[in-house]
C-alpha positions as CSV (number, residue, x, y, z in Angstrom):
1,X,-33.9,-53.3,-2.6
2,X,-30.3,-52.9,-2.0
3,X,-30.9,-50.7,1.1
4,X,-33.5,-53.5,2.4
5,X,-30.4,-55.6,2.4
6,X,-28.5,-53.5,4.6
7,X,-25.9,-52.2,1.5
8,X,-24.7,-48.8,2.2
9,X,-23.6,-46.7,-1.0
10,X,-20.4,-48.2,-0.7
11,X,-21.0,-51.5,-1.2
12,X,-23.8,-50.8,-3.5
13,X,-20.6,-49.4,-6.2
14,X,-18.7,-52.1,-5.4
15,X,-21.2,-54.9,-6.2
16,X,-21.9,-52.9,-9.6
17,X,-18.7,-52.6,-10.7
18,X,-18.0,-56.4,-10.1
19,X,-21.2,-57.2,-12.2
20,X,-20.3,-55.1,-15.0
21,X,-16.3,-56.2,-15.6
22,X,-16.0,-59.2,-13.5
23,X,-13.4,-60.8,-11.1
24,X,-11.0,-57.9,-9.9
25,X,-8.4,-57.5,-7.4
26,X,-9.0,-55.0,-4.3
27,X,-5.7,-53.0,-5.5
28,X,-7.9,-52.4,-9.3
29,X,-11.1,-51.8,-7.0
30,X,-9.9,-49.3,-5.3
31,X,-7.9,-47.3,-8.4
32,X,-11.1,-47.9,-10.3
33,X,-13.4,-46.7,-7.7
34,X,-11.5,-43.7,-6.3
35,X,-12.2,-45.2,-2.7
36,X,-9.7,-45.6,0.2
37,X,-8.8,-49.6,1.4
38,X,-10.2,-49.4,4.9
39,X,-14.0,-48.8,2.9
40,X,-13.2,-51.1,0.2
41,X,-12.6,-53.9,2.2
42,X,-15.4,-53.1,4.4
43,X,-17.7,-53.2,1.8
44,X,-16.6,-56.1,0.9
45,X,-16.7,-58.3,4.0
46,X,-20.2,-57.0,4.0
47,X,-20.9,-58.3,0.5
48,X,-19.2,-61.3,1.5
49,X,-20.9,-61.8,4.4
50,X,-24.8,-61.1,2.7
51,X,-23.5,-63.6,0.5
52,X,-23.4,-61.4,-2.7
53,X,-20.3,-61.6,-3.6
54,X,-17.2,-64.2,-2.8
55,X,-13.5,-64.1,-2.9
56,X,-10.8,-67.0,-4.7
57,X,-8.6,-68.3,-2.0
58,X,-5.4,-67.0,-4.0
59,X,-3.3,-63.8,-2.9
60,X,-4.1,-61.3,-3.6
61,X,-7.8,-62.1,-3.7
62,X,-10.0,-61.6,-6.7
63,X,-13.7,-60.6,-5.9
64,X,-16.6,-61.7,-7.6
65,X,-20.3,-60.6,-7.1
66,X,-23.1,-62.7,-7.2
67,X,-25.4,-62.7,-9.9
68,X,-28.5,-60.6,-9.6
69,X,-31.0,-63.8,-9.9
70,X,-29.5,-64.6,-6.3
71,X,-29.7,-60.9,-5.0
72,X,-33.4,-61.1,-6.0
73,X,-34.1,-64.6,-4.3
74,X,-32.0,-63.4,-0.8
75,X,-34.5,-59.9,-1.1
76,X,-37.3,-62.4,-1.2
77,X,-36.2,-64.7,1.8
78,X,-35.3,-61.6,3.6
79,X,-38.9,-60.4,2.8
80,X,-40.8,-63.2,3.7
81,X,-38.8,-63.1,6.9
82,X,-39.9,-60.1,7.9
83,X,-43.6,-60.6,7.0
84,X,-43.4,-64.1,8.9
85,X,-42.5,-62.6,11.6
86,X,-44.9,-59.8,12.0
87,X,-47.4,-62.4,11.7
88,X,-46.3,-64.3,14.7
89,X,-46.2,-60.6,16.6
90,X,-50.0,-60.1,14.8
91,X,-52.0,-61.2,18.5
92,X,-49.3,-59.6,20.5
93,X,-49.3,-56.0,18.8
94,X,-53.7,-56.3,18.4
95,X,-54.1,-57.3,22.4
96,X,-51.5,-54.2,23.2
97,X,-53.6,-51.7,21.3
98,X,-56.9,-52.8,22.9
99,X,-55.0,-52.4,25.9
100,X,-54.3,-48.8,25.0
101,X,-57.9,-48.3,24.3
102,X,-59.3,-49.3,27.2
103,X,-57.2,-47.2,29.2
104,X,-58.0,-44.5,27.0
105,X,-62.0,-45.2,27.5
106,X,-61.3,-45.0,31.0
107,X,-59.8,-42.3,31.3
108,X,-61.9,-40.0,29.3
């Protein structure tokens, strides 16, 4: 599921470690998780940016993650999404297949 949501490994720690001891600062993050700043951050402002998890306005920042209710709801927009629209590419993907069919018959 996390993969689906374009997580790498990375962020995948990160957002587990926020749901398990809460609100923490990126200096803690990093000590905790034995990962350099440049990934931490990255990981991050793509957590941020998937909306599961946000940042308090004071500096430094404390990072929170979402809770997992949410991830499951985003998974299932994202989802239906993608199912939506390989139904609007249904006729499109059926008429190029015949397509390759009948050039097929042809040619045999």
């Amino acid at each position: 599921m996390f993969s689906d949501l374009g997580l790498t490994q990375s962020d995948y720690q990160v957002y587990v470690f926020l749901t398990k001891h809460g609100p923490q600062k990126g200096k803690n993050l990093c000590s905790e998780l034995k990962i350099r700043k440049q990934q931490l951050y990255r990981s991050l402002r793509n957590l941020q940016g998937k909306g599961l998890a946000s940042a308090t306005c004071e500096h430094p920042a404390q990072y929170s993650a979402v809770s997992i209710e949410r991830i499951i709801d985003i998974y299932i927009k994202v989802k239906t999404e993608e199912a939506k629209a390989l139904q609007e590419t249904r006729e499109d993907l059926l008429s190029a297949w015949r397509s390759i069919i009948k050039k097929d018959r042809r040619s045999s």
